[in-house]
KEGUPA-51579 format. One record per atom (N, C-alpha, C, CB): x, y, z. Coordinates in pm, whole numbers, plus 50000, padded with zeros to 5 digits. Glycine has a CB too. Layout:
! KEGUPA-51579
XYZ ...
! end
This chain:
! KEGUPA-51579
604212364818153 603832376018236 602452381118194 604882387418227 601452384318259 599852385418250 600292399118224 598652381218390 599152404618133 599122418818079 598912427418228 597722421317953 599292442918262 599302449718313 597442456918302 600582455318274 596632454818418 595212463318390 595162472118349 594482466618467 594042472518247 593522488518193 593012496618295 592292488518084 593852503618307 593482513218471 592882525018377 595242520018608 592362529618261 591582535518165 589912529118170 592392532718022 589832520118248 588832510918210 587652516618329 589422493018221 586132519618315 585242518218460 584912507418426 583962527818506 584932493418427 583722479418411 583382479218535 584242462418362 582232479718574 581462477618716 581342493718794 582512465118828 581462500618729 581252515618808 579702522918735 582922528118765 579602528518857 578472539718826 578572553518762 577962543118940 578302559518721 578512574218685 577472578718701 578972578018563 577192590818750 576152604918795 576072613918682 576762615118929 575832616518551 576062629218493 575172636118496 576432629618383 575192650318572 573762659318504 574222667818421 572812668618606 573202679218363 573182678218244 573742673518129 573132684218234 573402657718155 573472646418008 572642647217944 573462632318014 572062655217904 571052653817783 571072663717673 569692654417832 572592666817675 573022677617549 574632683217608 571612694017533 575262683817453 576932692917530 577272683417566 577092705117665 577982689017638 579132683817690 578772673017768 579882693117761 577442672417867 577342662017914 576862646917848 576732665917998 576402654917754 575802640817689 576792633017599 574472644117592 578042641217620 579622635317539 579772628017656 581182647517492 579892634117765 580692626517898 579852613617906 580642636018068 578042614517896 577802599017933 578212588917816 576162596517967 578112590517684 579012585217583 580452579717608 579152595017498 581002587817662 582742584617699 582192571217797 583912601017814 581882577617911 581952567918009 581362555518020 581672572618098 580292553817923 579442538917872 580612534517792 577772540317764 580912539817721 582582534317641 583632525717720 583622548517602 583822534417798 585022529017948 584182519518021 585542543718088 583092513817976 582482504518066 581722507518193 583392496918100 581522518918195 580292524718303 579122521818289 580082537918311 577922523818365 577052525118397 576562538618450 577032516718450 575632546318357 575172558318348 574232562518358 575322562118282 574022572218506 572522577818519 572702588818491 571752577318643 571652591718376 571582607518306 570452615018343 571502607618145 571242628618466 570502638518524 569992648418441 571182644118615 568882652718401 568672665118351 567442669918369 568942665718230 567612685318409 565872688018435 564972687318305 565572704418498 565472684018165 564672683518100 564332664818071 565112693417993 563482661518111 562892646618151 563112638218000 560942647218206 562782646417882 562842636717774 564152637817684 561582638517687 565282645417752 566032649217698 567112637517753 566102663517713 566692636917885 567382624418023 567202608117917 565782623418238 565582609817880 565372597117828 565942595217691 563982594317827 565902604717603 566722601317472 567912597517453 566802609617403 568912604117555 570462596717553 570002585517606 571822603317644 569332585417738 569812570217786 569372559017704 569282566617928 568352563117575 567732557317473 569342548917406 566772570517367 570022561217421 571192561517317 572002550717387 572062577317294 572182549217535 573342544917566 573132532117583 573932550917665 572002527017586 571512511417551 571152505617769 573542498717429 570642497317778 570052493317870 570752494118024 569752481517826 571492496918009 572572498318143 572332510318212 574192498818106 571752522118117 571782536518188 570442537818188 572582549718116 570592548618283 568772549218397 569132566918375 568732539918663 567942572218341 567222583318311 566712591118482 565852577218202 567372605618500 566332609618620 566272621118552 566742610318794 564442627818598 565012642018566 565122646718722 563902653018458 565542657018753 565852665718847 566612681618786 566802656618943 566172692118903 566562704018836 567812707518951 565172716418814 568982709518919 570052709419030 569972718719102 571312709418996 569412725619099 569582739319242 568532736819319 569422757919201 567392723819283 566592720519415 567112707819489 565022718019382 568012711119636 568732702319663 567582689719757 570052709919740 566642690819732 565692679219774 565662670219647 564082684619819 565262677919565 565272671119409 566522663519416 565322682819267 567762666719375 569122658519341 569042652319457 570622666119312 568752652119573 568922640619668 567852626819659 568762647519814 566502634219568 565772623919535 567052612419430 564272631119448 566882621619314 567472614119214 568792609719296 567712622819070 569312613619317 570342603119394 570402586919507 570862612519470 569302589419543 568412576819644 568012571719514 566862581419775 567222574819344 567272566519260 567692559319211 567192567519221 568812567119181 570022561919133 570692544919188 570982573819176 570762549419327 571372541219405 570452528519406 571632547519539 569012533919432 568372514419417 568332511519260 566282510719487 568092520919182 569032507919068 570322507119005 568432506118944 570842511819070 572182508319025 573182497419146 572942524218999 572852505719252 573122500619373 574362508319452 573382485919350 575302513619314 576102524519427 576592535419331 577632517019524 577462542719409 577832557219258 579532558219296 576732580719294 579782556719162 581752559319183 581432571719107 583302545819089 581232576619066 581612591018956 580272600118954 581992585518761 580802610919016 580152622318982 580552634818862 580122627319102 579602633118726 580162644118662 578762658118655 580752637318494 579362669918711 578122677118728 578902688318590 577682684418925 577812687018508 578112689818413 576372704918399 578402673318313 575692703618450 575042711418468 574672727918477 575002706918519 574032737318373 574732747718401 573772760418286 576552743818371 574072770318303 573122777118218 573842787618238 571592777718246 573572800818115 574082815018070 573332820218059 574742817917973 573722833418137 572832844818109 573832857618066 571862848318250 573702862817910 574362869317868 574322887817909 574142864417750 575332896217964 574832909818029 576122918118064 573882907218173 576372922518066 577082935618167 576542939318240 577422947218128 577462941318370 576742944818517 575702955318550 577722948718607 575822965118433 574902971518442 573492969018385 575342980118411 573202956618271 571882956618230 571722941818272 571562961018069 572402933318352 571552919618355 571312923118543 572712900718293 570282915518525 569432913318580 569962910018729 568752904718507 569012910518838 569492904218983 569112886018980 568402913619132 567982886418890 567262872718857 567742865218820 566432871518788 568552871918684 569442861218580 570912861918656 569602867618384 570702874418734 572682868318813 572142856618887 573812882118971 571212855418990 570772843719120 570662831119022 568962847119221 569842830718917 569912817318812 570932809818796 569732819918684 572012820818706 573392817918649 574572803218806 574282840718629 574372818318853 575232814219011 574482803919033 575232825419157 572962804519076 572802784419152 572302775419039 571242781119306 572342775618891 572942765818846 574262761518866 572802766718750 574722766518836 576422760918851 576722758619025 577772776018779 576992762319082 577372767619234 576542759819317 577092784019268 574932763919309 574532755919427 574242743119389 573422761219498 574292744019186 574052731519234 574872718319195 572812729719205 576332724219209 577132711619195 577292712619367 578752712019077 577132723619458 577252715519606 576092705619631 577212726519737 575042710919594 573792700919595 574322684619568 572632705919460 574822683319425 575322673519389 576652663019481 575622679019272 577522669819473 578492665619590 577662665519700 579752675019617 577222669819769 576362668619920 575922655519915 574962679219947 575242653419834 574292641819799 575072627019761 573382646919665 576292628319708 576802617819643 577712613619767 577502621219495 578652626919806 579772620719843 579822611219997 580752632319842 578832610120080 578262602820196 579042585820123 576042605120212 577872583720027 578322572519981 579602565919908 577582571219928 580082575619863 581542575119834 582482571319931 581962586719793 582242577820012 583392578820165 583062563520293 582772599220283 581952559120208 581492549620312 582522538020191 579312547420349 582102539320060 582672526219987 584882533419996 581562524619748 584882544020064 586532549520056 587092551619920 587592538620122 586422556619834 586742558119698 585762568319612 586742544119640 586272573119556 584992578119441 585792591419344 583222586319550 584832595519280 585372602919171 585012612519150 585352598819074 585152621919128 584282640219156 585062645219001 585102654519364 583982654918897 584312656618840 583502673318768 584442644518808 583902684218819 583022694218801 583572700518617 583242706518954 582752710118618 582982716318522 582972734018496 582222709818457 584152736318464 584712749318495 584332757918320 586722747118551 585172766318298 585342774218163 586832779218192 584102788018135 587242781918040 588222796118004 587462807118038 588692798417840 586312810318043 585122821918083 586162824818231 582952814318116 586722817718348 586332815818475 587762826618518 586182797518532 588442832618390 589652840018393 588892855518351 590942833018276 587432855218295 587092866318291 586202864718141 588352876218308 585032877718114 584712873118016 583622881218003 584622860118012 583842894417847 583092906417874 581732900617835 583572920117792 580662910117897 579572905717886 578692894017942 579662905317798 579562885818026 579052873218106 579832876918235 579462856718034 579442884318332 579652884318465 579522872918510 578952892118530 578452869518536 577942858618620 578282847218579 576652858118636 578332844918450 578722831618424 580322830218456 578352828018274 581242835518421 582522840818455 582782837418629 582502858018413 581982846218678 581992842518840 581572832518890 581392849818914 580732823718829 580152813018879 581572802218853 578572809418797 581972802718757 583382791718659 584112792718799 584632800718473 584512806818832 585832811418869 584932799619039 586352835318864 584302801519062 583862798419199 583462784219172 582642808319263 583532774819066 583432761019037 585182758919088 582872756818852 586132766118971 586752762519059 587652765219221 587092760318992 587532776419299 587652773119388 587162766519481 587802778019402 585782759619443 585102748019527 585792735419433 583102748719529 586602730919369 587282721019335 588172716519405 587692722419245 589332730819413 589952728419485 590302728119671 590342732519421 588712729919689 588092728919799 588092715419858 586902733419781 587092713819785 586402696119825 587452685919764 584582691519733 588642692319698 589722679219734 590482677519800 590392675219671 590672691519932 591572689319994 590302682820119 592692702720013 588962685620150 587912682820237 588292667420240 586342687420185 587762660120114 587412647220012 588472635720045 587582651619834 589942641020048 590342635619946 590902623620101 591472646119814 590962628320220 590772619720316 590132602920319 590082627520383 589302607020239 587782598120216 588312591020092 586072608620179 589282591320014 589672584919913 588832590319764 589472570019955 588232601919794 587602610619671 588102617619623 586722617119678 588692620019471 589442626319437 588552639219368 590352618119365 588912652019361 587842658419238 588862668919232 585952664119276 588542670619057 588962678318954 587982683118876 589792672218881 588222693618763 587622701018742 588052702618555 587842711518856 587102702918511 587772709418355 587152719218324 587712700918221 588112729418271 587732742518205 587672743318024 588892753218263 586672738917960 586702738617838 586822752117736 585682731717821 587512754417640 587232768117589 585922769917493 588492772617512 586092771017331 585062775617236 584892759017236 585492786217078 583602752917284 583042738417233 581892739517146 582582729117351 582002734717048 580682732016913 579292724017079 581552711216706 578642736817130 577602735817188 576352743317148 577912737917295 575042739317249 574182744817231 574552759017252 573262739717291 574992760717361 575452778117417 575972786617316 576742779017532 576942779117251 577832786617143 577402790017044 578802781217098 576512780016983 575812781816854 575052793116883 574942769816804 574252796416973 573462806517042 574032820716995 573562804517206 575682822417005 576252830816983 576042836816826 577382826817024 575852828016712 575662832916624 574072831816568 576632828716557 572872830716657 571572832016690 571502848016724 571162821716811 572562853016781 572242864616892 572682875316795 573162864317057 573642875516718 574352884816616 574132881216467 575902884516642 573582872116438 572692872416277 574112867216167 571922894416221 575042858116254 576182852716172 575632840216165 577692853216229 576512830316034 576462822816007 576932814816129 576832823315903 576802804016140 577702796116232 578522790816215 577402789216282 579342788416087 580492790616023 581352796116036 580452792915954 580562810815998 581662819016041 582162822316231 581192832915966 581112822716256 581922820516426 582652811116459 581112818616538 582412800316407 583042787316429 584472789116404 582472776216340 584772792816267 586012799116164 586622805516259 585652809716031 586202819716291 586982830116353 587342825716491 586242843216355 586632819216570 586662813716730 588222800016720 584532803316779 587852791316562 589072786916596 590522793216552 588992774816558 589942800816461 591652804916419 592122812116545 591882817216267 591792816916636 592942817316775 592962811116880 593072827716837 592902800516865 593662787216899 594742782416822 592822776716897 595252777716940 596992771616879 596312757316752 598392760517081 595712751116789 595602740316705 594102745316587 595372724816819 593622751816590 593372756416448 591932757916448 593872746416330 591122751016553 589432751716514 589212742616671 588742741016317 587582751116671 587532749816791 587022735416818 586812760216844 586892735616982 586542721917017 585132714816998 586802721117144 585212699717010 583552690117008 583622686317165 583452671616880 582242683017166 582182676217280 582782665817345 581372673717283 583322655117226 583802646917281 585662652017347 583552635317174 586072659217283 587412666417290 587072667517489 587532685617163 586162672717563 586592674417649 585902662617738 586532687417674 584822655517722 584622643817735 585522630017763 584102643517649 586842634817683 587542624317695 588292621617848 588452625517585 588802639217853 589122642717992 588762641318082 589192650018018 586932639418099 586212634418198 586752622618253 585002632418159 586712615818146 586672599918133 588002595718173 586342594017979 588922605818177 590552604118257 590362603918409 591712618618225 589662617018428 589552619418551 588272607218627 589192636118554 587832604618554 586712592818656 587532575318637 584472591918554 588712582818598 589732561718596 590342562918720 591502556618446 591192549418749 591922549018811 593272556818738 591872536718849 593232554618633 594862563218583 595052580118622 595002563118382 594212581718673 593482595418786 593712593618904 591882597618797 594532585418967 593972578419109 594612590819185 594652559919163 595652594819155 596832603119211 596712620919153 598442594519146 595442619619119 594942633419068 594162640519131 594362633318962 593852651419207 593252656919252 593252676819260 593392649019344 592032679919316 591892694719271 592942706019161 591902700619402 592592695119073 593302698618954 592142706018864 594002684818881 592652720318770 591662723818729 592382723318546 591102738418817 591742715318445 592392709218346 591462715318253 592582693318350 592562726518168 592052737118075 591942729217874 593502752818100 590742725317876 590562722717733 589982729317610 590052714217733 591562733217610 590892746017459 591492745517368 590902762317464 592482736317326 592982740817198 594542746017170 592112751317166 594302755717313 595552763517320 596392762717436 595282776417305 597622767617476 598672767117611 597822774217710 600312775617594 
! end
């Protein structure tokens, strides 16, 4: 009897990640060169695009683009496609904080916050999913927070999560016609650039935030990049096939 396929496996697939060039995304293009992908790493910072894909060895192609200019991601997406030739996986991993209470942040840094995240994972889906629906398959993979349940001092970022995911579970009931599935992960405390920031902003060690952030979590210390990376890399398999606008909370805890 012939072994049963690694339905864990992408060999011959494309992947989309933006912001791959740090965090979380630059775990996800790691995972998914692992699983046998092929990885174009979006990021508006151009040499940040080229250093992972430095990393991920000759298969992955570098764009920069800034996601809330939806001419831009439609460029890089027509890139993408003549060298790669097609796209199964979108991970929009893309995204920025602006730290405030409603009363002292800004109208600027709320409009920022919101169309990083918001406009421009529709940007992203807009752009990808045409071609998805023509090959009847593909893979959608946004990125949410524990923030997206609420979160003092980050309005906007909070509202933007909460509105990642009800456009998840949007575009999979739109999608999923088309044979596109999309899900969503909500990561909690991840050893990131953002986080570390946290003890930049209050004059702590990063230790000690690290310390205190994991002891309340059920499993003891907080998360790495690859911890939610891996999840990506579930959701862009076939062992995903039967998964959709699912929003999949990685923190540590119930």
């Amino acid at each position: 009897m012939s072994a049963a396929p690694d339905r864990s496996r992408l060999d011959g697939r494309v992947a989309v990640v933006t912001g791959g060039g740090r965090g979380i995304g630059r775990a996800a293009c790691h995972e998914l060169v692992a699983l046998g992908a092929s990885v174009a790493v979006v990021d508006v910072d151009a040499a940040e695009a080229e250093r992972v894909t430095a990393e991920l060895g000759p298969g992955a192609s570098a764009h920069a683009a800034d996601v809330t200019d939806v001419k831009a991601v439609a460029r890089a997406v027509e890139a993408v496609l003549e060298r790669h030739g097609r796209i199964d996986a979108l991970v929009a991993c893309a995204g920025i904080m602006r730290r405030g209470r409603v009363t002292e942040l800004s109208a600027e840094d709320w409009d920022a916050v919101i169309a990083s995240h918001l406009r421009g994972a529709f940007a992203c889906v807009r752009a990808v999913a045409p071609g998805m629906a023509a090959q009847g398959r593909g893979r959608i993979v946004l990125v949410s927070s524990v923030a997206a349940r609420g979160l003092v001092d980050h309005v906007a970022y909070a509202a933007a999560k909460a509105g990642i995911e009800g456009m998840t579970r949007s575009l999979a009931l739109e999608l999923g016609p088309q044979g596109i599935t999309v899900n969503a992960v909500a990561p909690g405390f991840i050893d990131t650039r953002l986080t570390r920031g946290i003890a930049q902003r209050t004059g702590q060690a990063w230790e000690e935030v690290a310390a205190a952030a994991g002891a309340e979590t059920a499993l003891g210390r907080i998360g790495a990049p690859g911890d939610v990376a891996g999840v990506i890399g579930f959701f862009c398999s076939d062992a995903a096939a039967f998964v959709t606008g699912q929003v999949l909370v990685v923190s540590g805890s119930p």
